[in-house]
C-alpha distance (Angstrom), angle and dihedral (degrees) to the residues before:
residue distance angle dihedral
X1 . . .
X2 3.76 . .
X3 3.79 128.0 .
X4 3.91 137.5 174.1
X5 3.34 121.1 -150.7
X6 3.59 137.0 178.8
X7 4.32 129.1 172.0
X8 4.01 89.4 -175.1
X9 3.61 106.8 101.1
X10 3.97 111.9 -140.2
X11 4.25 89.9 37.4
X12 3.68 112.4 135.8
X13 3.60 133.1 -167.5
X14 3.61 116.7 -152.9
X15 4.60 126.8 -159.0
X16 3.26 133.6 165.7
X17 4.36 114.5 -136.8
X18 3.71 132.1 -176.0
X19 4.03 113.0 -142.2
X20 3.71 135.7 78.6
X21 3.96 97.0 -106.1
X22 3.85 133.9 38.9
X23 4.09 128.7 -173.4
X24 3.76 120.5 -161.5
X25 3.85 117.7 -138.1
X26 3.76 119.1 -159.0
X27 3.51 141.1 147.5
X28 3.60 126.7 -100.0
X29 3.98 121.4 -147.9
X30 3.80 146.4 156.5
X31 4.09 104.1 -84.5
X32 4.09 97.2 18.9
X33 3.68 113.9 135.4
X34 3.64 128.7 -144.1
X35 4.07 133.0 -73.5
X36 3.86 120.0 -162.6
X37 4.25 116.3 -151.1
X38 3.85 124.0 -133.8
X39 3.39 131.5 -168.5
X40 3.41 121.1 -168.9
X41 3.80 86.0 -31.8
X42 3.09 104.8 -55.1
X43 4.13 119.1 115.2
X44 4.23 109.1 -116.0
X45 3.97 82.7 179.4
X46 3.67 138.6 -99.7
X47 3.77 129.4 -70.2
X48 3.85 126.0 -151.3
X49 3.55 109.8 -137.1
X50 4.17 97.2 -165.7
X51 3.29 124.4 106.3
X52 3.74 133.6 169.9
X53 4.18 120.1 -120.6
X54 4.13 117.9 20.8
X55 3.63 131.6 0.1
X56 3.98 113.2 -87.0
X57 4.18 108.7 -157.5
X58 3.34 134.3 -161.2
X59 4.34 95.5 13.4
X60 3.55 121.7 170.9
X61 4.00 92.7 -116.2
X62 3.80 94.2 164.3
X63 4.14 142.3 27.4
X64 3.65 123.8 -178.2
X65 4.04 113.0 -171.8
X66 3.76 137.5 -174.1
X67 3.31 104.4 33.6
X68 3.83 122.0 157.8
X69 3.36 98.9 -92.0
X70 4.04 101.1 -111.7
X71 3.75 138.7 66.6
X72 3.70 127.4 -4.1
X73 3.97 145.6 165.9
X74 3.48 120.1 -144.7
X75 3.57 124.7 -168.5
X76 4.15 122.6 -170.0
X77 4.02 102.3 -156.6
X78 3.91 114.2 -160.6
X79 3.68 100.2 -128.8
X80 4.09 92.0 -173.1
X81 2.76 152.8 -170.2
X82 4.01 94.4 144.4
X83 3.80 124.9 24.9
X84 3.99 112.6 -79.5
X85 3.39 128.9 -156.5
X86 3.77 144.7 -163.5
X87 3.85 133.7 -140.9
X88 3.93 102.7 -176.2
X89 3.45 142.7 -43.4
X90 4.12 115.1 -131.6
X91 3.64 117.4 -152.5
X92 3.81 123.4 -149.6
């Protein structure tokens, strides 16, 4: 029952994760700007979190596969212009 928000564009939030696979859960609603996902760096592309109609929570918005299994950062960088949010991340 956990969510991170953030409605200043250019905010990142930063963990480390152990696995060889992470998915990104966030909502998606009318207004909601855009986040971009990093791992270790490295751009895996920018989701748009608006939608038109009702709120959708906790979507899978983003899937990064075959990494080497190990250590990683990722960082989930609100890209604007609305406020974004961020229901989990699930590491594999």
């Amino acid at each position: 029952n956990d969510l991170t928000t953030s409605s200043t564009t250019g905010t990142t939030w930063t963990s480390t994760f152990t696995g060889s696979a992470v998915t990104v859960y966030a909502p998606k609603q009318s207004g909601a700007g855009k986040i971009e996902v990093q791992i270790d760096g490295q751009s895996q592309g920018t989701v748009d979190l608006s939608n038109t109609g009702a709120r959708q929570p906790q979507q899978a918005v983003s899937s990064v596969t075959g990494l080497t299994a190990g250590d990683h950062t990722i960082s989930i960088i609100n890209r604007g212009p609305g406020s974004v949010a961020v229901d989990a991340i699930v590491v594999h």
